[in-house]
TIDREN-656717 format. One record per residue (C-alpha): residue in one letter; z, y, x; residue number from 0. Coordinates in nm, 3 decimals, decimal comma. Each point is the difference from the previous one (the first is absolute). Example, Ala and Ser with C-alpha at 12.3 -4.5 7.8 and 13.67 -1.06 7.14 Angstrom:
# residues 2
<node><resn>a</resn><c3>0,780</c3><c2>-0,450</c2><c1>1,230</c1><resi>0</resi></node>
<node><resn>s</resn><c3>-0,066</c3><c2>0,344</c2><c1>0,137</c1><resi>1</resi></node>
# end
This chain:
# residues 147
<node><resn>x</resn><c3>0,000</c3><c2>0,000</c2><c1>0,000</c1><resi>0</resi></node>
<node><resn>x</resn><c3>-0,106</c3><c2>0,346</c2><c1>0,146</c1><resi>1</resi></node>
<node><resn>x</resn><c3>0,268</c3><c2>0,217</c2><c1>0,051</c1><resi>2</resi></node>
<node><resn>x</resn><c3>0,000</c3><c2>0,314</c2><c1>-0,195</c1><resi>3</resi></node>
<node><resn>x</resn><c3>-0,130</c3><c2>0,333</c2><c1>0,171</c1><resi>4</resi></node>
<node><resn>x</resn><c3>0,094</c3><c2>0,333</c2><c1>-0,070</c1><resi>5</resi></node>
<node><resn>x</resn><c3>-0,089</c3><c2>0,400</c2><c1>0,075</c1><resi>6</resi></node>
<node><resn>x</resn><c3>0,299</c3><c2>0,174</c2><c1>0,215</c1><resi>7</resi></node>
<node><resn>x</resn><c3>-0,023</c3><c2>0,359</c2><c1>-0,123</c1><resi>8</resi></node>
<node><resn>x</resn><c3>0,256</c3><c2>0,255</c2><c1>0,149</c1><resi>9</resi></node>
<node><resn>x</resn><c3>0,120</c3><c2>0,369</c2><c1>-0,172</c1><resi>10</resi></node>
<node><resn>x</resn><c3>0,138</c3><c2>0,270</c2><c1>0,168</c1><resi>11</resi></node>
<node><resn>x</resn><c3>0,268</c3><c2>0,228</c2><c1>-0,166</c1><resi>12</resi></node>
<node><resn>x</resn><c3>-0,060</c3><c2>0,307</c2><c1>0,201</c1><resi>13</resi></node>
<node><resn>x</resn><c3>0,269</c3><c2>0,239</c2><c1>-0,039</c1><resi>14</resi></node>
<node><resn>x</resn><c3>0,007</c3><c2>0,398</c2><c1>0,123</c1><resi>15</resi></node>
<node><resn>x</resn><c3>0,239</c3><c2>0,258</c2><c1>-0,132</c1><resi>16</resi></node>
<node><resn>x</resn><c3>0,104</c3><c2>-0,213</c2><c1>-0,293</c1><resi>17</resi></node>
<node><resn>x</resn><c3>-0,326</c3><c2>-0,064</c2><c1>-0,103</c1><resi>18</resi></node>
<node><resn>x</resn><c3>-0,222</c3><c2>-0,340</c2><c1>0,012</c1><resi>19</resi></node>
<node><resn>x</resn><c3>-0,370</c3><c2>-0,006</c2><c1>0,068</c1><resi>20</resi></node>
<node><resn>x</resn><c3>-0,136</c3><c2>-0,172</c2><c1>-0,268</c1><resi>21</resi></node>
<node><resn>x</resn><c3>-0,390</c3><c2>-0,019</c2><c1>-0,067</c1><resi>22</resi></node>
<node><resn>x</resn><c3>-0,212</c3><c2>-0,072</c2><c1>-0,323</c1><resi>23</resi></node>
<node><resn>x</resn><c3>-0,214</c3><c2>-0,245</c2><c1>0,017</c1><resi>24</resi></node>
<node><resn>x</resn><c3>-0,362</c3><c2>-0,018</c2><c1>-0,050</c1><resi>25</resi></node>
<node><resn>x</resn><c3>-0,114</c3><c2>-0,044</c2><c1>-0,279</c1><resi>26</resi></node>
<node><resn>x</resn><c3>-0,275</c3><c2>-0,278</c2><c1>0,145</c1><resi>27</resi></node>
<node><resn>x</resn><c3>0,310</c3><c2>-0,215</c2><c1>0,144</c1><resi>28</resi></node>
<node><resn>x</resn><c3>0,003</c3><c2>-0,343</c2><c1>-0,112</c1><resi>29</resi></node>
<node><resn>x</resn><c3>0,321</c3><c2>0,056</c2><c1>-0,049</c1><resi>30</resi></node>
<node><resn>x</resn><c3>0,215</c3><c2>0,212</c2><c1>-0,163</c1><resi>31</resi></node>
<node><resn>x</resn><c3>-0,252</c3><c2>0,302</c2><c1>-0,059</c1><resi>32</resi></node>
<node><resn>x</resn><c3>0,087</c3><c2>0,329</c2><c1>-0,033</c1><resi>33</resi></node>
<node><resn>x</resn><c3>0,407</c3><c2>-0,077</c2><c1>0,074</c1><resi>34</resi></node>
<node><resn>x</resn><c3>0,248</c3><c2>0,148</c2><c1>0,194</c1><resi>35</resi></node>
<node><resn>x</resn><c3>0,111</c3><c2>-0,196</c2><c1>0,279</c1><resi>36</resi></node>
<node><resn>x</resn><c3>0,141</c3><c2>0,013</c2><c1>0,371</c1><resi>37</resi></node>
<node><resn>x</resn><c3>-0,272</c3><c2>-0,033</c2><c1>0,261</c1><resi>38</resi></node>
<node><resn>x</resn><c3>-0,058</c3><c2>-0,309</c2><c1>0,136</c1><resi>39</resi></node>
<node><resn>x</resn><c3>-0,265</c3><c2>-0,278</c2><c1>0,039</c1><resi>40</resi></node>
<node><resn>x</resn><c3>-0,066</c3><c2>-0,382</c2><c1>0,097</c1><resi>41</resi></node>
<node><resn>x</resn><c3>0,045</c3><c2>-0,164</c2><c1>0,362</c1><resi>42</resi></node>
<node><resn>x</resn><c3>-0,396</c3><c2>-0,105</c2><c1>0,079</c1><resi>43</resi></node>
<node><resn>x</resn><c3>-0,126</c3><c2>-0,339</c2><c1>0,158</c1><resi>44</resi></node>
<node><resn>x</resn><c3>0,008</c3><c2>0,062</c2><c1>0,399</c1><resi>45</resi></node>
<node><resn>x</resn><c3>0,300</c3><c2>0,193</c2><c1>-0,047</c1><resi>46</resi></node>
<node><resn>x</resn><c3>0,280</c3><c2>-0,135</c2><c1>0,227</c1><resi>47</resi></node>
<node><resn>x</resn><c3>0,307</c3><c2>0,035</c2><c1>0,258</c1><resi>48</resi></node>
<node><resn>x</resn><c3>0,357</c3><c2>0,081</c2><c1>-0,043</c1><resi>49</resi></node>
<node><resn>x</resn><c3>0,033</c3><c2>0,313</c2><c1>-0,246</c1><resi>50</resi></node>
<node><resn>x</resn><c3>-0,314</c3><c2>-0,103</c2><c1>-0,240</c1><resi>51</resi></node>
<node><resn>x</resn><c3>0,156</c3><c2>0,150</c2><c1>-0,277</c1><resi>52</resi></node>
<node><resn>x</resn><c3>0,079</c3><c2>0,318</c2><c1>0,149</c1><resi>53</resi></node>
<node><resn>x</resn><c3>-0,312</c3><c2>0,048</c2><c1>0,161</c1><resi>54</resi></node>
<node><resn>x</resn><c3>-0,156</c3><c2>-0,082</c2><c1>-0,301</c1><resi>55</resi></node>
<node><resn>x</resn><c3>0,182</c3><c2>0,294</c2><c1>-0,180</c1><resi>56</resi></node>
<node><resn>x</resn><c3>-0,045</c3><c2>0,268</c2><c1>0,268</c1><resi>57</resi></node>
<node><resn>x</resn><c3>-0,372</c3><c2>-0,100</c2><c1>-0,036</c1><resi>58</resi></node>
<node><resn>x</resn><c3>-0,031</c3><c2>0,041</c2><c1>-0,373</c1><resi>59</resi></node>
<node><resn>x</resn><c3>0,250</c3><c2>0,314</c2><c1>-0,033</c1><resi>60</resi></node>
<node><resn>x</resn><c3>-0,255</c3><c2>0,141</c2><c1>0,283</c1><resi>61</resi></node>
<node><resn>x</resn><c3>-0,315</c3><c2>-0,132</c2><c1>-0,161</c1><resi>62</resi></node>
<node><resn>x</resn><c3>0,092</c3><c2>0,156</c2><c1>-0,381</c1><resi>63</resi></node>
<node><resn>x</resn><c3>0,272</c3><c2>0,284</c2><c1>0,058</c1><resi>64</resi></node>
<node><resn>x</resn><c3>-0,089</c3><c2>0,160</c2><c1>0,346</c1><resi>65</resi></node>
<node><resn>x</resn><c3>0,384</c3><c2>-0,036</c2><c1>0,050</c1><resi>66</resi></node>
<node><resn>x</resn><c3>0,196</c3><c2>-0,187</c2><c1>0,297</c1><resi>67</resi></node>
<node><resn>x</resn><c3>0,299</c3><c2>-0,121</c2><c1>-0,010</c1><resi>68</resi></node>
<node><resn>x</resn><c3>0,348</c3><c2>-0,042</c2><c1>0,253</c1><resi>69</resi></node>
<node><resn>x</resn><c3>0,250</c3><c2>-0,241</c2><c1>-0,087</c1><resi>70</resi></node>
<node><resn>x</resn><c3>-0,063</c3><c2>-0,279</c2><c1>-0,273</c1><resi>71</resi></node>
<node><resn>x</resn><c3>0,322</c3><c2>-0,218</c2><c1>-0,215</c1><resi>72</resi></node>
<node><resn>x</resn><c3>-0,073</c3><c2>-0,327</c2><c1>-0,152</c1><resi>73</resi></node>
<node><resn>x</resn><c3>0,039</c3><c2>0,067</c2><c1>-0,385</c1><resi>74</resi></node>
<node><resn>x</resn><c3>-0,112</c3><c2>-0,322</c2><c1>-0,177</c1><resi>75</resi></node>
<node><resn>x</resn><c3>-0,276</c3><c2>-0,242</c2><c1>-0,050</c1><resi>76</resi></node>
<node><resn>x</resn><c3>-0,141</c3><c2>-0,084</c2><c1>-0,392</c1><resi>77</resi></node>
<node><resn>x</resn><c3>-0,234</c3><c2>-0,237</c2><c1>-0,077</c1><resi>78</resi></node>
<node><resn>x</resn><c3>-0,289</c3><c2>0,000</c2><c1>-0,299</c1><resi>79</resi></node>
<node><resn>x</resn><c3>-0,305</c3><c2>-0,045</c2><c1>-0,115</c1><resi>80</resi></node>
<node><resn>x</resn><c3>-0,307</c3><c2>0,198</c2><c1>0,052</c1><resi>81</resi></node>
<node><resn>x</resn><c3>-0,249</c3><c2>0,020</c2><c1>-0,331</c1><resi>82</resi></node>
<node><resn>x</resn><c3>-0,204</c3><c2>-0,219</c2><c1>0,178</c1><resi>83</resi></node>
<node><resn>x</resn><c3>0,251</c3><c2>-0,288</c2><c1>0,026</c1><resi>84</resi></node>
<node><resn>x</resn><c3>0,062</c3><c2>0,047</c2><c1>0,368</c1><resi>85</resi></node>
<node><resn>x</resn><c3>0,443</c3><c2>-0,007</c2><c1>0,106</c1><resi>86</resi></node>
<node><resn>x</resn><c3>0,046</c3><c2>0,252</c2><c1>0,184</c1><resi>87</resi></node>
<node><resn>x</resn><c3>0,350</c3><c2>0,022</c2><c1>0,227</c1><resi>88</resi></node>
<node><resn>x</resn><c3>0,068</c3><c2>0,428</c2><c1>0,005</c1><resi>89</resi></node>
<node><resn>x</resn><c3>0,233</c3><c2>0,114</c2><c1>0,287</c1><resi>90</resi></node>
<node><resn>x</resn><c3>0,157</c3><c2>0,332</c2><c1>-0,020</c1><resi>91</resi></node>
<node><resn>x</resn><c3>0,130</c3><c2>0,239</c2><c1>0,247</c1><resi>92</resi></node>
<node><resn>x</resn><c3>0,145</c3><c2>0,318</c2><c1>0,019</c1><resi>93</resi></node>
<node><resn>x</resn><c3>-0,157</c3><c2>0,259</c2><c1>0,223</c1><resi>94</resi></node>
<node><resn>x</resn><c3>0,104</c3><c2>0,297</c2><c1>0,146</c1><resi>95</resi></node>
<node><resn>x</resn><c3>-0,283</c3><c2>0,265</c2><c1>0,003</c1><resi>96</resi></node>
<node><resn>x</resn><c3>-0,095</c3><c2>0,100</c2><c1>0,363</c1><resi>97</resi></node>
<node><resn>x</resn><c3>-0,290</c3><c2>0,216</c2><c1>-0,016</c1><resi>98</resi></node>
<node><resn>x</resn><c3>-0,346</c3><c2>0,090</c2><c1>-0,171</c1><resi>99</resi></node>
<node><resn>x</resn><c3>-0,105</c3><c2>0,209</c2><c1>-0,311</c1><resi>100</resi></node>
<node><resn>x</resn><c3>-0,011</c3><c2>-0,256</c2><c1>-0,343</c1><resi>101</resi></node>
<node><resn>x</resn><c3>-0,355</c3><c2>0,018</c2><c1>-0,130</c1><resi>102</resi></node>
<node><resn>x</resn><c3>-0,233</c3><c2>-0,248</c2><c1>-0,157</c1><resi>103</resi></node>
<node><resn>x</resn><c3>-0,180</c3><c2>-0,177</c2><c1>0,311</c1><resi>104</resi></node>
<node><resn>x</resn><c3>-0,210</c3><c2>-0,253</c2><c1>-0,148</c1><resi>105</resi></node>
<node><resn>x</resn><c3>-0,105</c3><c2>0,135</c2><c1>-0,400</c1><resi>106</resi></node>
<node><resn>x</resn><c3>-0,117</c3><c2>-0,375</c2><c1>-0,075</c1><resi>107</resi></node>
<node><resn>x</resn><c3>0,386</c3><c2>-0,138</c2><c1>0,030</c1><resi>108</resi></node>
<node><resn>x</resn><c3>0,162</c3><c2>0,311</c2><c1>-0,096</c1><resi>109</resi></node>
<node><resn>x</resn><c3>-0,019</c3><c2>0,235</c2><c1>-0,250</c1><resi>110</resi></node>
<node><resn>x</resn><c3>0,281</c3><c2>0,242</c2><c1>0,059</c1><resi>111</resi></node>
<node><resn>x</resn><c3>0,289</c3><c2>0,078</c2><c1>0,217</c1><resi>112</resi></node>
<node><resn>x</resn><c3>0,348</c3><c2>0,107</c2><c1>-0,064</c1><resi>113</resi></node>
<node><resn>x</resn><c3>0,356</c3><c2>0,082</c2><c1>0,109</c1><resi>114</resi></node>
<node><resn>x</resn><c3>0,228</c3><c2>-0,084</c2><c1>-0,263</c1><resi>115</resi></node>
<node><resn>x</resn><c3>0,380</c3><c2>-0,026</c2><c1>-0,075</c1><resi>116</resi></node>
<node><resn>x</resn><c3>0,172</c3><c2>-0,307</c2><c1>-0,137</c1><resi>117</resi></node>
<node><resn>x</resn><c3>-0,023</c3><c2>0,179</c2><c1>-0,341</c1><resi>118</resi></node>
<node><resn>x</resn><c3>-0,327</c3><c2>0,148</c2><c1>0,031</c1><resi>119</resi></node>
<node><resn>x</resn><c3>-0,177</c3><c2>-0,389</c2><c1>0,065</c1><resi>120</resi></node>
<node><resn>x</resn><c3>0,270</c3><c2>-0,122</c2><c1>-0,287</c1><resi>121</resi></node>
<node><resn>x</resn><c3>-0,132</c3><c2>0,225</c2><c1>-0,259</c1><resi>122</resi></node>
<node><resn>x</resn><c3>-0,342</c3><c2>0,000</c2><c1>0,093</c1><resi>123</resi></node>
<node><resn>x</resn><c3>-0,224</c3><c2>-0,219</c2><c1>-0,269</c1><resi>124</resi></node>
<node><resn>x</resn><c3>-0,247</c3><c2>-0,180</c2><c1>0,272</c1><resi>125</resi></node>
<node><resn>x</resn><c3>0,296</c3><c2>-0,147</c2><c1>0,153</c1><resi>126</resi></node>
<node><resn>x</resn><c3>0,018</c3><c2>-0,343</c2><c1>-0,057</c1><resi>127</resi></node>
<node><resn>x</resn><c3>0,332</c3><c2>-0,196</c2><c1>-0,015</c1><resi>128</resi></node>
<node><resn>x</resn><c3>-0,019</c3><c2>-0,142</c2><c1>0,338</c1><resi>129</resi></node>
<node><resn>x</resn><c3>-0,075</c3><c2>0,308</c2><c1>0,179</c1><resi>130</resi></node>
<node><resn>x</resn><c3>0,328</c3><c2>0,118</c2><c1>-0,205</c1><resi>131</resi></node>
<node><resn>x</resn><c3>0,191</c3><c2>-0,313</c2><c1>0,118</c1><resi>132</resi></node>
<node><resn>x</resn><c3>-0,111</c3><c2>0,033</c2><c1>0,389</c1><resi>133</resi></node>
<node><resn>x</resn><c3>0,104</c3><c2>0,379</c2><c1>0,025</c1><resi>134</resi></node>
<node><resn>x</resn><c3>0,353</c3><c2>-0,089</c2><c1>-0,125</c1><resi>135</resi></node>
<node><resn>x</resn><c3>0,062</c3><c2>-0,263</c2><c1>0,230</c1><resi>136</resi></node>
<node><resn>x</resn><c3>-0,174</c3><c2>0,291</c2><c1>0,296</c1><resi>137</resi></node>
<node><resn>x</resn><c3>0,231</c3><c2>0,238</c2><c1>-0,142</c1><resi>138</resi></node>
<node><resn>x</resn><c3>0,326</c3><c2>-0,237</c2><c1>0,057</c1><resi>139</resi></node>
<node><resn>x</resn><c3>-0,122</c3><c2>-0,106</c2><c1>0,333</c1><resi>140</resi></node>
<node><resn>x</resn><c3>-0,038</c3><c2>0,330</c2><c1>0,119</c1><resi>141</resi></node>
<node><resn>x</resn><c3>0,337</c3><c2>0,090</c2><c1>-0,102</c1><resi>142</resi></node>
<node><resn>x</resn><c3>0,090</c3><c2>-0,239</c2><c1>0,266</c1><resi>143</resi></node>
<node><resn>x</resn><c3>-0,173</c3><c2>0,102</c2><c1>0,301</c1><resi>144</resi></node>
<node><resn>x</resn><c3>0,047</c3><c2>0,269</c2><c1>0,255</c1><resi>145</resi></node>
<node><resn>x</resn><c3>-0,359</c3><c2>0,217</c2><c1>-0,054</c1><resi>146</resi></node>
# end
């Protein structure tokens, strides 16, 4: 019997001043159109060595934020199912903004960009429940840490 296979997809809960980057996505995603969401994105085949998941963020926060990012915290790890039927393991960090000006880098992925407070991604009617979930557990974690 095969064993099962499934997508490792990282987010990144970027905080600055209070505030999280989050960005909407576009609205030709496979997934989740049009939602608001922390950046993030899936490890690719060839990808490998120690830190694959990090890597893997810095590349996508880069890739569809123009951001960077310092220090990163484990937050949790999810799994579910893609509309397509794929599992897909998520792994979340929290990240400490380090330098570059939020804007949309790559229009196909991303459809907007935003800093936002706790309450400002709570309220706001494209977030989806597990963007809501993620962002409390962020917000606890950071409680916790020294930056």
């Amino acid at each position: 019997m095969p064993l099962p296979s499934f997508v490792v997809n990282t987010q990144a809960l970027i905080v600055r001043d209070n505030r999280y980057l989050m960005i909407v996505r576009g609205e030709h995603e496979e997934q989740a159109p049009g939602v608001l969401a922390p950046p993030g994105g899936k490890v690719e085949h060839g990808d490998e060595g120690a830190g694959i998941l990090e890597e893997t963020l810095r590349r996508e926060i880069l890739e569809e934020t123009g951001v960077t990012v310092g220090e990163m915290a484990y937050i949790r790890s999810s799994q579910f199912t893609l509309d397509t039927g794929e599992s897909v393991i998520d792994v979340a960090f929290l990240c400490q903004f380090k330098s570059g000006e939020a804007h949309v880098a790559d229009p196909d992925e991303v459809a907007a960009v935003l800093w936002l407070t706790v309450d400002e991604i709570d309220s706001n009617d494209k977030t989806p429940q597990w963007t809501r979930t993620v962002v409390v557990v962020a917000e606890a974690k950071r409680k916790t840490l020294a930056w």
